[in-house]
N, C-alpha and C positions, 0 to 999 in steps of 0.2 A: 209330316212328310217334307215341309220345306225345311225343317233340319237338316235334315238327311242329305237334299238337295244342296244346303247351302252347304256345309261339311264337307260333303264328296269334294267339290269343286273349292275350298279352301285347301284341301287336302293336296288336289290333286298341284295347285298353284304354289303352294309351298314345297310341297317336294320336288318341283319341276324349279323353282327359285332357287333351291339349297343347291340342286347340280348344275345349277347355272355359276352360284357363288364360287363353284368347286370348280367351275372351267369347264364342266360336262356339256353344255349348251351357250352358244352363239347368242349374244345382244339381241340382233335383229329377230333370233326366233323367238327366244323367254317373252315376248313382246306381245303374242297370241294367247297364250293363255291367260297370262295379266290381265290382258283387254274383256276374254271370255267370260273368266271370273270376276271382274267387277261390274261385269252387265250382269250375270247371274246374281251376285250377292245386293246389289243396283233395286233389281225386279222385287226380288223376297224381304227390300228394307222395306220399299214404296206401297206393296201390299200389306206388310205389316203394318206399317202405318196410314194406310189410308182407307181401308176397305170400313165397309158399313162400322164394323165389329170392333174396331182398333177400341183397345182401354191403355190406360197407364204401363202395363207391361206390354203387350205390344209396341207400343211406340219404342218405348226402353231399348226391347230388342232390334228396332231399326235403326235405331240412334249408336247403338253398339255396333251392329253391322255394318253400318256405313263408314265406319271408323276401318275394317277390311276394305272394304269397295274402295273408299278413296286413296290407300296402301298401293292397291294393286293397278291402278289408272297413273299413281304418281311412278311405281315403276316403268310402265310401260312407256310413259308423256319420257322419263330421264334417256331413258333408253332412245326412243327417236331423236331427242335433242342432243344427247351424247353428253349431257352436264353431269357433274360430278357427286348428284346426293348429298347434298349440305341441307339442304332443304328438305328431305324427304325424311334427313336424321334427326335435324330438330320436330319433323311431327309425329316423328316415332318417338319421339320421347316426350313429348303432348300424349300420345297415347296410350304407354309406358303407365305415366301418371296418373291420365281416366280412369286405366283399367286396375289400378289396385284396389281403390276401394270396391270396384264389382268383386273381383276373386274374393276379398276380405269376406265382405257380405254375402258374397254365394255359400262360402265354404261355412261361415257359423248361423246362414239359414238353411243348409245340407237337411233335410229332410226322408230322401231318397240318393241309394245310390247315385243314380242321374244326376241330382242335383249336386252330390260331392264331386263325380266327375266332369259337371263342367266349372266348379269353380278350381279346380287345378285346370284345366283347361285357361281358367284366366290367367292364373299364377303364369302357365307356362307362356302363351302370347305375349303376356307382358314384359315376361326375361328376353322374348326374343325381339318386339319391337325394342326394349334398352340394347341388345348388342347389335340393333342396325343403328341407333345415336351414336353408339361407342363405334363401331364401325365410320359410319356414314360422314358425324358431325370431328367427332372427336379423333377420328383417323390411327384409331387403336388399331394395332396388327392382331385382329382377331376372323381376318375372315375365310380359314379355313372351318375355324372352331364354328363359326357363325351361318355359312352353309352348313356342314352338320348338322349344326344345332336345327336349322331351319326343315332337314329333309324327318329329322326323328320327331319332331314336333307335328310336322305335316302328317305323318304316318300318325304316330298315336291321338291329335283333337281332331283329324279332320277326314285322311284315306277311311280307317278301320271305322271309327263308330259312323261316318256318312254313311257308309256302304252296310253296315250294320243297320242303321235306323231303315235305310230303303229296301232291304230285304225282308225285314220284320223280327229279325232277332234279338233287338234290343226297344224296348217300351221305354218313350219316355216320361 
């Protein structure tokens, strides 16, 4: 279930970030959800990792999660201070680079459906933290492409299967 949780609320933070990109929403407000989602995503690493039960993958998956959490706090920190994301593109591309060898490895231990689709799930996060470096760092004129990019990505790793896992239609 903290799937689900954590998913819904990436989902919902990316697609609300992609219309932000696109001019759909105001600085001062994309600033809420930012902060919501990474106390949500925050809570679900800290239990993964610390509760009685934590193993090797657990942690794993906190250590991956907080890679989102600290995404969506360094948004919201740029946004109050009004600086320019130079900083925030180079750790998208630190994260970029974490997360490949997770997709690699998800995708040729794929075992279950599930397990295929989150390792495109990584693929995809990973293309999207590189075009906020390309964006952010590199000052590539991609950020129409790159809200988009961010609103279709939110919808299919994070709106539909969260909201999927917390209804029960999807086992993982």
């Amino acid at each position: 279930m903290l799937l689900g949780l954590g998913l819904l609320y990436v989902g919902a933070v990316l697609v609300l970030n992609g219309l932000w990109l696109l001019g759909k929403i105001e600085d001062r407000e994309i600033i809420v959800v930012n902060v919501v989602s990474g106390f949500v995503t925050l809570a679900i690493s800290a239990y993964w990792a610390f509760n009685p039960a934590a193993d090797a993958a657990s942690i794993k998956g906190a250590a991956l999660t907080l890679l989102f959490t600290a995404t969506y706090f360094w948004v919201a920190y740029n946004r109050v201070t009004k600086v320019d994301g130079r900083g925030l593109g180079w750790f998208s591309l630190f994260v970029a680079i974490t997360v490949a060898p997770v997709a690699i490895q998800s995708l040729r231990g794929a075992e279950t459906s599930i397990g295929l689709w989150m390792g495109w799930n990584w693929v995809g996060w990973g293309l999207l933290w590189f075009c906020y470096f390309l964006l952010l760092t590199m000052k590539q004129p991609i950020l129409k492409f790159t809200g988009a990019f961010t609103v279709l990505i939110g919808i299919l790793t994070g709106w539909v299967p969260g909201l999927s896992l917390l209804q029960g239609w999807l086992n993982p």
